[in-house]
C-alpha positions as CSV (number, residue, x, y, z in Angstrom):
1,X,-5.4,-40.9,20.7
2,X,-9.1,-41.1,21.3
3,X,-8.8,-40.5,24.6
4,X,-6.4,-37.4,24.7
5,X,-9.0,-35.7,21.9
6,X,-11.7,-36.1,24.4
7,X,-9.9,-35.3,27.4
8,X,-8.7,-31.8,25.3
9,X,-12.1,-31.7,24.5
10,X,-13.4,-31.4,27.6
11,X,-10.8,-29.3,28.9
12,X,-11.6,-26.5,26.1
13,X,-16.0,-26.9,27.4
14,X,-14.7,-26.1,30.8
15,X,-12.3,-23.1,30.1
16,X,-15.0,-22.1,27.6
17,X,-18.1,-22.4,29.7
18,X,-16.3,-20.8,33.0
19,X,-15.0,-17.7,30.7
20,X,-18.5,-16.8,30.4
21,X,-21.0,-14.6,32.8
22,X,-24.5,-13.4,31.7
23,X,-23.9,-15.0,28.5
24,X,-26.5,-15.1,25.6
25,X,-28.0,-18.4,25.8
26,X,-30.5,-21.2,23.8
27,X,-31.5,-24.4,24.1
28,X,-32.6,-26.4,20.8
29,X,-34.5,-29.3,20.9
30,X,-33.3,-31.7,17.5
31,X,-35.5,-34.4,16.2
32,X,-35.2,-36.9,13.7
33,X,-35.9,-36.0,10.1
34,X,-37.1,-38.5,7.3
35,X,-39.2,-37.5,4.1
36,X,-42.6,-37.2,5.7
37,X,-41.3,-34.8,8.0
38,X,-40.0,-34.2,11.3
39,X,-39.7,-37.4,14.0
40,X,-39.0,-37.9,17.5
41,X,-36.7,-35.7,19.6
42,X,-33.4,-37.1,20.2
43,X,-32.0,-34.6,22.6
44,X,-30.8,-31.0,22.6
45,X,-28.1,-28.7,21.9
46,X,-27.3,-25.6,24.3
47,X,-25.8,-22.8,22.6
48,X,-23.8,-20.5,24.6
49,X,-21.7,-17.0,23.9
50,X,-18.2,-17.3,25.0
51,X,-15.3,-14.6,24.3
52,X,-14.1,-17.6,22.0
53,X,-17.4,-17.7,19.5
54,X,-20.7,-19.7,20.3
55,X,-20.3,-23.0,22.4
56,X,-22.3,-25.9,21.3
57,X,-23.1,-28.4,23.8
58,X,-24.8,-31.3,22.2
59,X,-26.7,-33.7,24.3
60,X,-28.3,-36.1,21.4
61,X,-28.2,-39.8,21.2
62,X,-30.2,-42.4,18.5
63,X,-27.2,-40.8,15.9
64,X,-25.0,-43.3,13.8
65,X,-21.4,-43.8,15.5
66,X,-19.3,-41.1,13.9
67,X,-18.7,-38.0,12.7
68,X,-21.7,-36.2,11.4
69,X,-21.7,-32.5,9.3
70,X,-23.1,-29.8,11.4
71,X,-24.4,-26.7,10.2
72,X,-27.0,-23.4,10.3
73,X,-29.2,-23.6,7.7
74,X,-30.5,-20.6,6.4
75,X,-34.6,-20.9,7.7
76,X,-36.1,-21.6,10.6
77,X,-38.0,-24.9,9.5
78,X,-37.1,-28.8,9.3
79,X,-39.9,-30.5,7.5
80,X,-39.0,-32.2,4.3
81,X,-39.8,-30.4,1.0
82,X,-39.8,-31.9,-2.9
83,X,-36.8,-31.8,-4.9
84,X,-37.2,-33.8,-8.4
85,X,-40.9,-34.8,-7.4
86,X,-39.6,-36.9,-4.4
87,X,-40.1,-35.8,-0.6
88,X,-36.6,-34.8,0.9
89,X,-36.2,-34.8,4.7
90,X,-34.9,-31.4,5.9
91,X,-35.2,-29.7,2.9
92,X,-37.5,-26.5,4.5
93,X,-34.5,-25.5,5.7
94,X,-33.2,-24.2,3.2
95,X,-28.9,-23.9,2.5
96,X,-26.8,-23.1,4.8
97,X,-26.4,-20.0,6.6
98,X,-24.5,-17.7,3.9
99,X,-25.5,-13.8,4.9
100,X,-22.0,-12.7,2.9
101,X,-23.3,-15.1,-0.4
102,X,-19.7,-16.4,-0.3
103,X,-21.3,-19.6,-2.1
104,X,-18.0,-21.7,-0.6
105,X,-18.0,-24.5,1.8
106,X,-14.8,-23.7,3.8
107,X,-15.5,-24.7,7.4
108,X,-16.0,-23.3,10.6
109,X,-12.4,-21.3,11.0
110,X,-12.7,-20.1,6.6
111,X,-14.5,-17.8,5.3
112,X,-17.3,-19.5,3.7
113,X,-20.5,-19.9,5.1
114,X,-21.2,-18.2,8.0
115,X,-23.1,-21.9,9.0
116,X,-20.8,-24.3,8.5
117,X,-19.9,-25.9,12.1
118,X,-17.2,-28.2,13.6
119,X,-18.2,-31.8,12.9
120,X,-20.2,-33.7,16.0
121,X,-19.2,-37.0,16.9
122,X,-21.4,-39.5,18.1
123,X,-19.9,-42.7,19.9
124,X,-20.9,-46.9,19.5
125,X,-24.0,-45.9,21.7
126,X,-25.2,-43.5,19.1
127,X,-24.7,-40.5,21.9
128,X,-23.2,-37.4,20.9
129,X,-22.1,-35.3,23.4
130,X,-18.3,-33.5,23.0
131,X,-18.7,-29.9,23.0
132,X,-17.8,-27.6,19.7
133,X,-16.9,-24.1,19.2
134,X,-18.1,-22.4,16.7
135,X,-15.3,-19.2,16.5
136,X,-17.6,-16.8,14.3
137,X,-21.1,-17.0,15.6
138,X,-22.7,-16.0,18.6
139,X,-26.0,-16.4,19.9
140,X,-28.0,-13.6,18.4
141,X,-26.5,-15.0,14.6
142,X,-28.6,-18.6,14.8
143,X,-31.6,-17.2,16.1
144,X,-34.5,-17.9,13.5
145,X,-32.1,-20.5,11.4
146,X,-31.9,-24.2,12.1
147,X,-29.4,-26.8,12.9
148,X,-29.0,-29.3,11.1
149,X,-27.4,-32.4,11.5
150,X,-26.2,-34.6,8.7
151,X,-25.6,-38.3,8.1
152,X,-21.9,-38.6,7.2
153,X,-18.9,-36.4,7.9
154,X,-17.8,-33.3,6.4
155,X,-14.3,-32.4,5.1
156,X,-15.4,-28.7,4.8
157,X,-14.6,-28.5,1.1
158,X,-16.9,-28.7,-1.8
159,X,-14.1,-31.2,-3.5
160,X,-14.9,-34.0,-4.3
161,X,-18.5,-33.9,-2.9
162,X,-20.8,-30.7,-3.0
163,X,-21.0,-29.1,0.6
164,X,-18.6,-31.5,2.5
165,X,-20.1,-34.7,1.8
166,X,-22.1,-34.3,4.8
167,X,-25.2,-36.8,3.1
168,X,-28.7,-36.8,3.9
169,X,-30.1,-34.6,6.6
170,X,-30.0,-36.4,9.6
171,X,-31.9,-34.7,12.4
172,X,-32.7,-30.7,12.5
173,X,-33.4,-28.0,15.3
174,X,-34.9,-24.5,14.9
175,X,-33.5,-21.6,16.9
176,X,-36.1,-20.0,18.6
């Protein structure tokens, strides 16, 4: 099962990245995040316009094996802010990318946020590196927002946890 997901995976990059020609493009390095602030870089995602949406080609690695939420959030910042009178890692970046103020969770194919992304998945070496597609954002949209990436999964709902369950902000990016 594992296997025929990432060989379908990789069959989608490749239709998906040779479908494109003078394609926007941008390269966003990620770091770590903890409540002091931003950490070391852990890789980078390119993000590519394709016919089919934006193309997000994740080359990270010191992640927990797994799936991980994945979203825009709304500013262009990762340091940590205070919520409650204790530091939060990530929190300068605000919510996620909502220009419609749908205020609804609903994944990357519903019409909720505009940020929410398809889940990234990180194998036992902590690498994360299977391609997603993003089918209503280009380019141009991300620019001056962040990535973020968070520590658990997401089921794109906001049943029973708030915002997919993602957890903690994990490691961020801004868009340049």
């Amino acid at each position: 099962m594992k296997k025929s997901i990432l060989i379908i995976s990789i069959m989608l990059a490749a239709m998906l990245i040779s479908a494109y020609s003078h394609a926007d493009e941008v390269v966003i390095r990620i770091n770590l995040l903890n409540d002091q602030g931003v950490g070391k870089e852990i890789g980078t995602i390119t993000a590519t316009d394709t016919q089919y949406g934006l193309l997000l080609v994740p080359a990270l690695s010191e992640l927990t094996q797994g799936l991980h939420g994945f979203h825009v959030h709304q500013n262009a910042e990762c340091g940590h802010g205070m919520k409650e009178g204790k530091p939060l890692a990530g929190l300068a970046a605000g919510g996620h990318y909502d220009p419609g103020n749908t205020g609804k969770h609903e994944g990357p194919y519903g019409n909720g946020h505009l940020g929410d992304l398809p889940a990234l998945f990180a194998g036992p070496d902590g690498k994360a590196t299977l391609p997603v597609l993003a089918p209503r954002l280009k380019v141009s949209d991300i620019r001056d927002k962040s990535l973020m990436v968070h520590s658990s999964g997401d089921n794109y709902s906001d049943v029973p946890e708030k915002l997919g369950g993602g957890g903690a902000r994990a490691a961020c990016g801004v868009v340049k």
